[in-house]
N, CA, C and O atoms as CSV, one atom per row, in Angstrom:
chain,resi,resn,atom,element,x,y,z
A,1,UNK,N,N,-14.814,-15.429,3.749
A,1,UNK,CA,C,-15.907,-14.714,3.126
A,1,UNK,C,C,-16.744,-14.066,4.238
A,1,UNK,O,O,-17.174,-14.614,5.253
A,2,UNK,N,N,-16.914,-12.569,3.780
A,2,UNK,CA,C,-17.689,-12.251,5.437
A,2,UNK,C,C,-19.244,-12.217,5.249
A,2,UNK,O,O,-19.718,-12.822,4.288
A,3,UNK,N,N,-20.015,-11.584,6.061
A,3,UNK,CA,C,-22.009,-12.116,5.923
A,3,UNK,C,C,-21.984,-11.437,4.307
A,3,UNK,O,O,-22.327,-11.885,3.213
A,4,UNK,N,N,-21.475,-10.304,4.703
A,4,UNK,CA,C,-22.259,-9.305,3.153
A,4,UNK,C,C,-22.037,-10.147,2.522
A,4,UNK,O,O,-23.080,-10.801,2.546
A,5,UNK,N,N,-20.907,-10.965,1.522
A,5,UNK,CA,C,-20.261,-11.266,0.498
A,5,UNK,C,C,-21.385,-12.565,0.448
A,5,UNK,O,O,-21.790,-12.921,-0.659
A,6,UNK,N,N,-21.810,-13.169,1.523
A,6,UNK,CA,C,-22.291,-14.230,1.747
A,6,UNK,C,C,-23.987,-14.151,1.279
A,6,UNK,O,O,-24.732,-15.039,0.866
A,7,UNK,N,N,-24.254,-12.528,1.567
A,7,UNK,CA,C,-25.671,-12.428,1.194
A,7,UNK,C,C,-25.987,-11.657,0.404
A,7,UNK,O,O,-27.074,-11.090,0.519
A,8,UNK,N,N,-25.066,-11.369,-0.738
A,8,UNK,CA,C,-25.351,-10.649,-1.816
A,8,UNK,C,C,-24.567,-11.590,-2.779
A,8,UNK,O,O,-23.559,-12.219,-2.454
A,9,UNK,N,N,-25.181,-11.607,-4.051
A,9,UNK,CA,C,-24.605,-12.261,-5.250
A,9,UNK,C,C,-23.723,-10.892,-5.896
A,9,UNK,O,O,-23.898,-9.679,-6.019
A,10,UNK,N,N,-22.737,-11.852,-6.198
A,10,UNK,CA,C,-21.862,-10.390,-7.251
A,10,UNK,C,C,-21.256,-10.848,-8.286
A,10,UNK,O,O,-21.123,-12.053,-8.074
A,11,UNK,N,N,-20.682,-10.511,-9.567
A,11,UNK,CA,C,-19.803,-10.789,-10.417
A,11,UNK,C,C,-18.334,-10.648,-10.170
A,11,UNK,O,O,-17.978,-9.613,-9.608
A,12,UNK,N,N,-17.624,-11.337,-10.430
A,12,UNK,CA,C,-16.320,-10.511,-10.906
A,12,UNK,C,C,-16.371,-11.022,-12.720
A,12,UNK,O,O,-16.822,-12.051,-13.224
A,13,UNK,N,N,-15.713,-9.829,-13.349
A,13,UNK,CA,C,-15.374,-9.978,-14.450
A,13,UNK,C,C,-13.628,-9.648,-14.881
A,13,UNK,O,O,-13.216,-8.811,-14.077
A,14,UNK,N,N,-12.681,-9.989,-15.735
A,14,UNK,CA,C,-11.676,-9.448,-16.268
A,14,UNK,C,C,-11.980,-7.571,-17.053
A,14,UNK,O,O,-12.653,-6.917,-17.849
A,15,UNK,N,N,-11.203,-7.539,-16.345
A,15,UNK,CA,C,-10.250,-6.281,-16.937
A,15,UNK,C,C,-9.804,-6.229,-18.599
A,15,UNK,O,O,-8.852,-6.936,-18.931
A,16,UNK,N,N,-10.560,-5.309,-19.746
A,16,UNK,CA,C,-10.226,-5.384,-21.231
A,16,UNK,C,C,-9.628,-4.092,-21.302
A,16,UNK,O,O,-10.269,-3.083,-21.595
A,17,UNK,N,N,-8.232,-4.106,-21.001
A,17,UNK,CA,C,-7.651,-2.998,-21.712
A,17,UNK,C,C,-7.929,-2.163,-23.194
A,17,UNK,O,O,-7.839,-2.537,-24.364
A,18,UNK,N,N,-8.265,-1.011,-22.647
A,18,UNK,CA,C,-8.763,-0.464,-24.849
A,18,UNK,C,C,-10.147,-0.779,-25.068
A,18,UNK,O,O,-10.741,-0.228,-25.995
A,19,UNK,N,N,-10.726,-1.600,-24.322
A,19,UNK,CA,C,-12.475,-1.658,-24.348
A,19,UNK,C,C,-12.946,-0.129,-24.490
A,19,UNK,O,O,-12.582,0.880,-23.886
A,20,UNK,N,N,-13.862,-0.323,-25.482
A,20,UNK,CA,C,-15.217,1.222,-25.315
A,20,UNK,C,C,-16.254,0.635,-24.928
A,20,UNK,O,O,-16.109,-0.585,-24.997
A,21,UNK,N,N,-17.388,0.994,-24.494
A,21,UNK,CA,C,-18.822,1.055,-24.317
A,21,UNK,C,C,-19.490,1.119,-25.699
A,21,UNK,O,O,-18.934,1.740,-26.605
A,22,UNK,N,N,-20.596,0.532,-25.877
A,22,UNK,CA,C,-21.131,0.513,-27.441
A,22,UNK,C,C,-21.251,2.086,-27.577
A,22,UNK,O,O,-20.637,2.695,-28.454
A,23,UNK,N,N,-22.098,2.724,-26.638
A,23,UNK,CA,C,-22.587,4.131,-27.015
A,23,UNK,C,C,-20.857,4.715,-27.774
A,23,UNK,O,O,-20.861,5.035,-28.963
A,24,UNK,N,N,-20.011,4.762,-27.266
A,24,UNK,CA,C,-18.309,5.593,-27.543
A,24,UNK,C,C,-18.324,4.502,-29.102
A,24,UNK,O,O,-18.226,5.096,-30.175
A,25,UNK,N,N,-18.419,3.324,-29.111
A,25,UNK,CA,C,-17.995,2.398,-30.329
A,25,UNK,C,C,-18.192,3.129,-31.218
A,25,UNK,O,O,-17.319,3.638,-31.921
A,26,UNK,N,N,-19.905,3.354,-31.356
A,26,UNK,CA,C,-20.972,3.505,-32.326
A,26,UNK,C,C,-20.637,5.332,-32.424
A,26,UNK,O,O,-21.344,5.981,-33.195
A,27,UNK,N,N,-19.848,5.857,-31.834
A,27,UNK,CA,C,-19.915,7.452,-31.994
A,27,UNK,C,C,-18.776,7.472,-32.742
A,27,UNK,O,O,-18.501,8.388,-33.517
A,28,UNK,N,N,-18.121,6.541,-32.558
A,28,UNK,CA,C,-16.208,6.991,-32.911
A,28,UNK,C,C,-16.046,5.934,-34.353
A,28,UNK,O,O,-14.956,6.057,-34.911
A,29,UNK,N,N,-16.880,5.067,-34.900
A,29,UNK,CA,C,-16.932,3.833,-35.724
A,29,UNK,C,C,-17.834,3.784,-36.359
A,29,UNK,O,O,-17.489,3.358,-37.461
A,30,UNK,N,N,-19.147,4.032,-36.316
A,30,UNK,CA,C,-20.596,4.527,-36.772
A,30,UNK,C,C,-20.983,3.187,-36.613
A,30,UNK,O,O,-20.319,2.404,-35.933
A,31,UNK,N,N,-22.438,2.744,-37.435
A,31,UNK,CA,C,-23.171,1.368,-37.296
A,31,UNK,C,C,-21.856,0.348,-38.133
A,31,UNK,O,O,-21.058,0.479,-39.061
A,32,UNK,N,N,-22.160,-0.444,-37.362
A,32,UNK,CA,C,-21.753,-2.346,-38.230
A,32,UNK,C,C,-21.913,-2.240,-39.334
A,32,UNK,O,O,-22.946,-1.591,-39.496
A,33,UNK,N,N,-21.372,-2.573,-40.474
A,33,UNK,CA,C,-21.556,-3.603,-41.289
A,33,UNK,C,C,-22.673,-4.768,-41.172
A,33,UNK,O,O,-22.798,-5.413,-40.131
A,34,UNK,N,N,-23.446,-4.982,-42.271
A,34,UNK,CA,C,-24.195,-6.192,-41.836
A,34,UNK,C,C,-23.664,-7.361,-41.342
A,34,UNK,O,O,-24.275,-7.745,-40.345
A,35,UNK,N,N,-22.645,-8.146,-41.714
A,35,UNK,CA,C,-21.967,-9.378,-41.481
A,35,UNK,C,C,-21.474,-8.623,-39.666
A,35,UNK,O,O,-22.180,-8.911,-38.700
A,36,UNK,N,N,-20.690,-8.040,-39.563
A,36,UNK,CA,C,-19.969,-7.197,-38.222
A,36,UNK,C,C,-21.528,-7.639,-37.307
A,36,UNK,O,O,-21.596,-8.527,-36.456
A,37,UNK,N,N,-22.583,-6.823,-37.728
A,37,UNK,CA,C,-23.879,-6.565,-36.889
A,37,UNK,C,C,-24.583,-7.603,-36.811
A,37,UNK,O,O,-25.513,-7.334,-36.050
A,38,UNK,N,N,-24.695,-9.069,-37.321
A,38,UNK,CA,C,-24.858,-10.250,-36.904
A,38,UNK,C,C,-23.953,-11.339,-36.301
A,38,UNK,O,O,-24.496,-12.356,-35.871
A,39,UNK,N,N,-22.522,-11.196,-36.232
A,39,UNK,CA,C,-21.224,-11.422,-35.243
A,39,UNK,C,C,-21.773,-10.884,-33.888
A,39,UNK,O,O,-21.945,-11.519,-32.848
A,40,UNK,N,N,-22.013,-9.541,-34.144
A,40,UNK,CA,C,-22.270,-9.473,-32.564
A,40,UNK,C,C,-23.240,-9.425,-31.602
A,40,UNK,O,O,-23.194,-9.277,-30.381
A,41,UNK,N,N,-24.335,-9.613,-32.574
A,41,UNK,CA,C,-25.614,-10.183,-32.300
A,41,UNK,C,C,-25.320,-11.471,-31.598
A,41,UNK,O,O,-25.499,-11.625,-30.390
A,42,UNK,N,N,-24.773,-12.564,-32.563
A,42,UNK,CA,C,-24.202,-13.994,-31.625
A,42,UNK,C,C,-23.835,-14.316,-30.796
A,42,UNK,O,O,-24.213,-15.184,-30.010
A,43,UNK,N,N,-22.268,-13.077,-30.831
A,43,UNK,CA,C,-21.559,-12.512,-29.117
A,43,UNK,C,C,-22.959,-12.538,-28.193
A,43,UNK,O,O,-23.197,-13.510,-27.476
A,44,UNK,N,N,-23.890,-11.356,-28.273
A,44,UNK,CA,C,-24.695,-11.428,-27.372
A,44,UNK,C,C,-25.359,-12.097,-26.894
A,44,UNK,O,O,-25.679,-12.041,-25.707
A,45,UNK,N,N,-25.765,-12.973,-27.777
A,45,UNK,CA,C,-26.991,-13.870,-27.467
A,45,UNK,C,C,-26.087,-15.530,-26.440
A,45,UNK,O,O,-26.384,-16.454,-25.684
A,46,UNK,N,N,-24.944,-14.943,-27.141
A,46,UNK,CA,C,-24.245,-16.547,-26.523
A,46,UNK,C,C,-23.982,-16.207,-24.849
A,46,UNK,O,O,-24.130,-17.040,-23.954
A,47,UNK,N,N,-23.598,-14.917,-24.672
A,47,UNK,CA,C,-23.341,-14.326,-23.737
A,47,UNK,C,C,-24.876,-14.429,-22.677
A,47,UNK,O,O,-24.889,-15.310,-21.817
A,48,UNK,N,N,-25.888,-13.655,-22.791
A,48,UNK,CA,C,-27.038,-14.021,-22.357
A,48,UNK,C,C,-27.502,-15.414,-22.090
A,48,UNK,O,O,-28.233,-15.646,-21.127
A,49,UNK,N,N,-26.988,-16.617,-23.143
A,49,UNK,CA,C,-27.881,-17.911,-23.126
A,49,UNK,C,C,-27.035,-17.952,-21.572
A,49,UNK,O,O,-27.707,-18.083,-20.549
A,50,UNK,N,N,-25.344,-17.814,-21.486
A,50,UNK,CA,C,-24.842,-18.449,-20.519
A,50,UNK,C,C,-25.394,-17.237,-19.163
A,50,UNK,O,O,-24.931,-17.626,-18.091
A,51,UNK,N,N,-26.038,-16.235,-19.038
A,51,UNK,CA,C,-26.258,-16.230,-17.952
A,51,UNK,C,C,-28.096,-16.592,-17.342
A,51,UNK,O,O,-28.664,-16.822,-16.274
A,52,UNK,N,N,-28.457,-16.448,-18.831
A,52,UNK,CA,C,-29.985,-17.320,-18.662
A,52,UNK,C,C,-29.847,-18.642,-17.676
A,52,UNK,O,O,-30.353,-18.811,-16.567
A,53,UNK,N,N,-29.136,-19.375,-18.316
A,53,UNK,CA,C,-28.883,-21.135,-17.896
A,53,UNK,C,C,-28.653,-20.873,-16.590
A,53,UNK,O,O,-28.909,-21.900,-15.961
A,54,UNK,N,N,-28.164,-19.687,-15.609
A,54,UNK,CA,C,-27.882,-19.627,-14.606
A,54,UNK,C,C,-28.655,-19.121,-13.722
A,54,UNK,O,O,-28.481,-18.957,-12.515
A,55,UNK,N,N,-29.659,-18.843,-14.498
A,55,UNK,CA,C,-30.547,-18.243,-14.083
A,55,UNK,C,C,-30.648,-16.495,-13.846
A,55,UNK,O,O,-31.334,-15.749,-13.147
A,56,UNK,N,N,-29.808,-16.372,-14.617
A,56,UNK,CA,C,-29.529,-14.795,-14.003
A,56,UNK,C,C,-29.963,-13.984,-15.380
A,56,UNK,O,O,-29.553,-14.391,-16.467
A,57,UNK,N,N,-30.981,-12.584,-15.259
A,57,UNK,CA,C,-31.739,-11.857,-16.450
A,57,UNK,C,C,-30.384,-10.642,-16.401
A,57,UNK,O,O,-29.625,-10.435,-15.454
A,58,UNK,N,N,-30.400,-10.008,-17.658
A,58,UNK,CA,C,-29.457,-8.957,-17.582
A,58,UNK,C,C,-30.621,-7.486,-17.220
A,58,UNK,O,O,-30.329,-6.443,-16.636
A,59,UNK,N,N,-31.791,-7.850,-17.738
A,59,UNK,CA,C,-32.930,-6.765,-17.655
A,59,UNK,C,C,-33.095,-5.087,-18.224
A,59,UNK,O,O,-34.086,-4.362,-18.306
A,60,UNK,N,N,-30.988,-4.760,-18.718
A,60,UNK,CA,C,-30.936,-3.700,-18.881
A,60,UNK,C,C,-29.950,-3.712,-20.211
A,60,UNK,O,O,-29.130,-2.795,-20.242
A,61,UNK,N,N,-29.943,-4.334,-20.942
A,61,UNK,CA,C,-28.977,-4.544,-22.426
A,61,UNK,C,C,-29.148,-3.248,-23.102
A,61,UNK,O,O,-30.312,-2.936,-23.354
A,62,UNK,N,N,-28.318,-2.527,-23.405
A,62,UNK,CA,C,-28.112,-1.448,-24.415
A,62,UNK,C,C,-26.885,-1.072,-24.708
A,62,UNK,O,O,-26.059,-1.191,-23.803
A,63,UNK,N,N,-26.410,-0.501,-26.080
A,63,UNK,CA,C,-24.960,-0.192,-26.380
A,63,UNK,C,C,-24.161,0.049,-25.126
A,63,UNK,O,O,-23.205,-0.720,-25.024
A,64,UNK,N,N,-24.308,0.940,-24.120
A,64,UNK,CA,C,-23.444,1.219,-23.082
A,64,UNK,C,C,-22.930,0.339,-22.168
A,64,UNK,O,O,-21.860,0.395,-21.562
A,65,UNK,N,N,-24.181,-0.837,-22.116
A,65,UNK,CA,C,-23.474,-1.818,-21.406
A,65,UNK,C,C,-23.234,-3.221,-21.913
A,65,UNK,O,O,-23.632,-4.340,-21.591
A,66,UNK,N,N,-22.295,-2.642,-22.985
A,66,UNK,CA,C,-21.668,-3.779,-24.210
A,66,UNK,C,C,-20.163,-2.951,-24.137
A,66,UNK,O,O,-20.046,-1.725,-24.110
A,67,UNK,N,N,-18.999,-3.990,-24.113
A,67,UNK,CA,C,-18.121,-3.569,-24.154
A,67,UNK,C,C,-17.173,-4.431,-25.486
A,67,UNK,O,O,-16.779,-5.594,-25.580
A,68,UNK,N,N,-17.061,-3.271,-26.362
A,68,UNK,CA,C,-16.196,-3.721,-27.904
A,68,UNK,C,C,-14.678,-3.658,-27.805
A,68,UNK,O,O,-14.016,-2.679,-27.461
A,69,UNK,N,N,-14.305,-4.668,-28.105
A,69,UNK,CA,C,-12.626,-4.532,-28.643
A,69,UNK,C,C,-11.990,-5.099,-29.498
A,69,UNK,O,O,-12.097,-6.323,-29.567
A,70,UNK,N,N,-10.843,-4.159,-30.726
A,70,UNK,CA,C,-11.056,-5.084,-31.818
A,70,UNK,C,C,-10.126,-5.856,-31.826
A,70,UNK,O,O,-9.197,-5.168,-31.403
A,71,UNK,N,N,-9.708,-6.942,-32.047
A,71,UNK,CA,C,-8.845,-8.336,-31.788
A,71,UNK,C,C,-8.289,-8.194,-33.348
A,71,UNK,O,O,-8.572,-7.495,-34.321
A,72,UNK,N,N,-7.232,-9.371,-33.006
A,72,UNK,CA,C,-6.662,-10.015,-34.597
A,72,UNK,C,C,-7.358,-10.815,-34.971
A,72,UNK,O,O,-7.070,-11.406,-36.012
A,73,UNK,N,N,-8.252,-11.053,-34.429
A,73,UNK,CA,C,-9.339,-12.570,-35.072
A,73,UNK,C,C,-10.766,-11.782,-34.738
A,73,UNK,O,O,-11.771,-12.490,-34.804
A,74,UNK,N,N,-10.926,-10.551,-34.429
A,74,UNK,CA,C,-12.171,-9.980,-34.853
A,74,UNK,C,C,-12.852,-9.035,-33.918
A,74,UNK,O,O,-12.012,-8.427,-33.254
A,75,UNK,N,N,-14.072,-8.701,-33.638
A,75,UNK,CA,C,-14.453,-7.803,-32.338
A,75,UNK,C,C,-14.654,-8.345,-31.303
A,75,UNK,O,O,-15.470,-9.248,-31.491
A,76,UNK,N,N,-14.283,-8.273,-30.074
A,76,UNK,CA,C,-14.384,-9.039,-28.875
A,76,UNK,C,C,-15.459,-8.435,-28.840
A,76,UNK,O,O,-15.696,-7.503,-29.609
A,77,UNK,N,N,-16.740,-9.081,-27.473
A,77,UNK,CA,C,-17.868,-8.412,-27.142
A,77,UNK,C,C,-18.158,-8.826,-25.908
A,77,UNK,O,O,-18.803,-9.873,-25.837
A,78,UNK,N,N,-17.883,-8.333,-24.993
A,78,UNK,CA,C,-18.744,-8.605,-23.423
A,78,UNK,C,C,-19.869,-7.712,-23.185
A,78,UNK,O,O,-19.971,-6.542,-23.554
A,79,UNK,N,N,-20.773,-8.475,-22.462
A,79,UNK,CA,C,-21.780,-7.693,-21.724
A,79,UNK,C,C,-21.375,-7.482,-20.369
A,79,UNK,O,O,-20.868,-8.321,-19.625
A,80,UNK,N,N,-21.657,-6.220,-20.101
A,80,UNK,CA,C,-21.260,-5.630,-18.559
A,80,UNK,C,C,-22.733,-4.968,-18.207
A,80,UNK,O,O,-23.809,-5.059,-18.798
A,81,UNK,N,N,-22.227,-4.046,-16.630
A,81,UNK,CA,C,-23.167,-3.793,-15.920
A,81,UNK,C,C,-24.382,-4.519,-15.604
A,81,UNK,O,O,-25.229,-4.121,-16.403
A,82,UNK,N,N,-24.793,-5.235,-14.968
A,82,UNK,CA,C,-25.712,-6.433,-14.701
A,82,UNK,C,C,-26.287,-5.576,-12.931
A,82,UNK,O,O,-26.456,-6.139,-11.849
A,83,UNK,N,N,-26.403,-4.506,-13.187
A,83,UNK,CA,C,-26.712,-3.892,-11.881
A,83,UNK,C,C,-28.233,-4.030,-11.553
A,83,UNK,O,O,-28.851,-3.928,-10.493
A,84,UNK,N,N,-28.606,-4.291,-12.797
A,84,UNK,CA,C,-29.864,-4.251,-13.175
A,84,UNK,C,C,-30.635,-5.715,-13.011
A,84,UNK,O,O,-31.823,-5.719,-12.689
A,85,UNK,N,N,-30.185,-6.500,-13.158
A,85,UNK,CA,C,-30.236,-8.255,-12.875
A,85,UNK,C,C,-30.697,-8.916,-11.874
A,85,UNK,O,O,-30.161,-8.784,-10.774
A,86,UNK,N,N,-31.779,-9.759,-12.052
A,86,UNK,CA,C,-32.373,-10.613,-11.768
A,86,UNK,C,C,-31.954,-11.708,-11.791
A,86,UNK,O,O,-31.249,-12.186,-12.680
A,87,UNK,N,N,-32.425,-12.366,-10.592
A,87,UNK,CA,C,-31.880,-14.223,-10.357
A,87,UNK,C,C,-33.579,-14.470,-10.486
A,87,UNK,O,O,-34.457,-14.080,-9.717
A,88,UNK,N,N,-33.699,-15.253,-11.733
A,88,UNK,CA,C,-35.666,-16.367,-11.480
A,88,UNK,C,C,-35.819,-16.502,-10.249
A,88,UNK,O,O,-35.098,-16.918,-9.342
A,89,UNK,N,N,-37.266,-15.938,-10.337
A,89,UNK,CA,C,-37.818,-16.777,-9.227
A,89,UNK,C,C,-39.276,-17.400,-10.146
A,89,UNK,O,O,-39.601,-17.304,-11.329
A,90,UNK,N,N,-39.920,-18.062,-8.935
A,90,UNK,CA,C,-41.139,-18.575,-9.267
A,90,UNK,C,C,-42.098,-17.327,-9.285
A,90,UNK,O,O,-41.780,-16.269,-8.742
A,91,UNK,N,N,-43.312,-17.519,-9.953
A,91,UNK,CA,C,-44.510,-16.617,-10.237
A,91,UNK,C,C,-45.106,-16.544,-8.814
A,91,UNK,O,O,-46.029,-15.740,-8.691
A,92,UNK,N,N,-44.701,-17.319,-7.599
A,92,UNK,CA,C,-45.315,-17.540,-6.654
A,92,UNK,C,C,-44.643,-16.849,-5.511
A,92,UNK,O,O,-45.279,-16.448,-4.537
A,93,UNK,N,N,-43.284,-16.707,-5.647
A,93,UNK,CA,C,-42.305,-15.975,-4.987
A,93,UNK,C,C,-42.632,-14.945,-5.125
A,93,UNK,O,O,-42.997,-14.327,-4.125
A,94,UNK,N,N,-42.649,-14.155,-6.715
A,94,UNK,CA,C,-42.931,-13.119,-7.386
A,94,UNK,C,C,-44.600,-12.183,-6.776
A,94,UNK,O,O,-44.757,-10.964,-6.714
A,95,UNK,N,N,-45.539,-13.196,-6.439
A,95,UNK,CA,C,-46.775,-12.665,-6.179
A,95,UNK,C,C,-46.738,-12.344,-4.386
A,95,UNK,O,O,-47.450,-11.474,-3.886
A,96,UNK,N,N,-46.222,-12.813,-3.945
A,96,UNK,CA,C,-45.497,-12.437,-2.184
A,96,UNK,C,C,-44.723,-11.482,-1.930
A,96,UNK,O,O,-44.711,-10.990,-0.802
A,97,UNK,N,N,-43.853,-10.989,-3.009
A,97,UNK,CA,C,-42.842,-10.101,-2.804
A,97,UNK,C,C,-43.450,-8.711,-3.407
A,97,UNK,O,O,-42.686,-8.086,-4.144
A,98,UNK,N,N,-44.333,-8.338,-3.245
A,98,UNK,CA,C,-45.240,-7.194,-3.588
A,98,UNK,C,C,-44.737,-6.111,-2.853
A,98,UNK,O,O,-44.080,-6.572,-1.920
A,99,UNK,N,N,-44.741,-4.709,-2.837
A,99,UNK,CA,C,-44.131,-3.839,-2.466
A,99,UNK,C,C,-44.844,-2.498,-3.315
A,99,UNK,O,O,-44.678,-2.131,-4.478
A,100,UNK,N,N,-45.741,-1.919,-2.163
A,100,UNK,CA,C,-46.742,-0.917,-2.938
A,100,UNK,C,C,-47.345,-0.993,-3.849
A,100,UNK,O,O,-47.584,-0.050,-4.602
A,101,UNK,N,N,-47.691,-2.025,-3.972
A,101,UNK,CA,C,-48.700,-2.690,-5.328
A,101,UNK,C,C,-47.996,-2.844,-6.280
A,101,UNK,O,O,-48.621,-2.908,-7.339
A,102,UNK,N,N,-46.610,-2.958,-6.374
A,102,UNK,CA,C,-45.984,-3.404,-7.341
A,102,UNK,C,C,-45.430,-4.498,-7.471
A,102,UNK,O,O,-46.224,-5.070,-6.724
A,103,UNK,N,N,-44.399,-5.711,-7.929
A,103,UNK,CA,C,-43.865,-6.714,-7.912
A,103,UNK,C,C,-42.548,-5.902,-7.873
A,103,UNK,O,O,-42.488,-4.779,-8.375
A,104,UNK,N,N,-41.127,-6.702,-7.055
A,104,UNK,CA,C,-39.963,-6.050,-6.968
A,104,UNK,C,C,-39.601,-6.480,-8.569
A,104,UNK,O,O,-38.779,-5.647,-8.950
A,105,UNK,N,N,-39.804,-7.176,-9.356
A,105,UNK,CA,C,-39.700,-7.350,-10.857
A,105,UNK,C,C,-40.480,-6.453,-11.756
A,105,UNK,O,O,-40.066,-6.079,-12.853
A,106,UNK,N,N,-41.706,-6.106,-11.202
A,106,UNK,CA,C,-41.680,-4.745,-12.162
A,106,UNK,C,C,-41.559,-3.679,-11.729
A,106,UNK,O,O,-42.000,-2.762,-12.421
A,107,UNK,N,N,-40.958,-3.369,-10.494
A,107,UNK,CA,C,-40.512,-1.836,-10.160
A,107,UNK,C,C,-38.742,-1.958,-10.833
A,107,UNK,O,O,-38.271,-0.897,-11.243
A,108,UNK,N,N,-38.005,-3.004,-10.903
A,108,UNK,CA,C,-36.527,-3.617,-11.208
A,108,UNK,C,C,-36.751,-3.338,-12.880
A,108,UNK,O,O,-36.179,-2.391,-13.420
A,109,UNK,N,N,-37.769,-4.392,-13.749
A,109,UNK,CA,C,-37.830,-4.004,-15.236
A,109,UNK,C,C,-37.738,-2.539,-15.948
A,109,UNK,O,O,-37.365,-2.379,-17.110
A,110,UNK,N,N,-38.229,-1.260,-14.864
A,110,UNK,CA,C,-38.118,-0.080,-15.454
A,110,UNK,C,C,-36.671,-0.246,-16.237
A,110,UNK,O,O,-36.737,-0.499,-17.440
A,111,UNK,N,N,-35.453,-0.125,-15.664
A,111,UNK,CA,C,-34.061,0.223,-15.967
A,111,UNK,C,C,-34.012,1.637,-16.377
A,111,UNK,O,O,-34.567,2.546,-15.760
A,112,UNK,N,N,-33.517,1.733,-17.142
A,112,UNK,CA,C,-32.973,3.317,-17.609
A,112,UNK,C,C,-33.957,3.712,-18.297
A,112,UNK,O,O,-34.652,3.077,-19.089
A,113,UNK,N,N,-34.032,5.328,-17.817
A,113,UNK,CA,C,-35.126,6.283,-18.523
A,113,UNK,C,C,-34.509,6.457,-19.774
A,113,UNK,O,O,-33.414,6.957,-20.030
A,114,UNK,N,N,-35.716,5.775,-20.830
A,114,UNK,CA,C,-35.367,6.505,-21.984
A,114,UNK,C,C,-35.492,7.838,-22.337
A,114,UNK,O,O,-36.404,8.519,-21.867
A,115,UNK,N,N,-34.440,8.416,-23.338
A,115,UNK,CA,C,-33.923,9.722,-23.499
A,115,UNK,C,C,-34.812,10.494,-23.814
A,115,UNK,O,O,-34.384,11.601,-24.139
A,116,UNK,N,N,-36.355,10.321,-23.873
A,116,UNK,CA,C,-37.395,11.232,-23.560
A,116,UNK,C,C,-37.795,11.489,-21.738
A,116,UNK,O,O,-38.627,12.085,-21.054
A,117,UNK,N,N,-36.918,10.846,-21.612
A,117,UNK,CA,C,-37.622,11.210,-19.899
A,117,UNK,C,C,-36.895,12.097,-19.061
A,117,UNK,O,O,-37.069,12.410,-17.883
A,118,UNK,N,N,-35.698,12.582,-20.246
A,118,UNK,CA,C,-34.491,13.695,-19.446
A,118,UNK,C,C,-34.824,14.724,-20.260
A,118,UNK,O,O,-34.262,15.813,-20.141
């Protein structure tokens, strides 16, 4: 393992052949079904609890970085892109790490300009 690998946290994830991005899902499939749209509500949330517990925030959740695929036993659902992600810290860490009068957690919380800002 060399320094970088050593001083940066990273993911690896599997490879989903035939995966879309929610934004492509939701263009090519339209909205869920109610029953469909609380399935993958669950997906998500189960997905999040396990990187909560790890301490790790996703900070940037939206259709695009949800990846759908439909199975014989139903819609697969991963969350991707975590570029955006936070490891906890303490409120005390958080008040030290200031950076132009900002916290690196709320200059990081922006994420993506919503589509009024293009």
């Amino acid at each position: 393992m060399d320094a970088y690998q050593q001083a940066h946290p990273y993911f690896v994830t599997e490879y989903i052949e035939g995966a879309l991005d929610g934004e492509t899902w939701l263009a090519q499939h339209g909205k869920f079904d109610v029953p469909t749209g609380i399935a993958v509500g669950i997906e998500i949330a189960k997905g999040l609890q396990v990187a909560h517990e790890k301490g790790i925030f996703h900070l940037d959740l939206k259709p695009a970085n949800l990846l759908f695929k439909q199975t014989e036993t139903g819609l697969m659902v991963k969350i991707i892109d975590f570029g955006l992600a936070r490891v906890a810290t303490s409120l005390r860490q958080e008040a030290m790490s200031r950076q132009s009068g900002l916290t690196q957690f709320g200059q990081t919380i922006v994420g993506t300009c919503p589509e009024m800002c293009h």
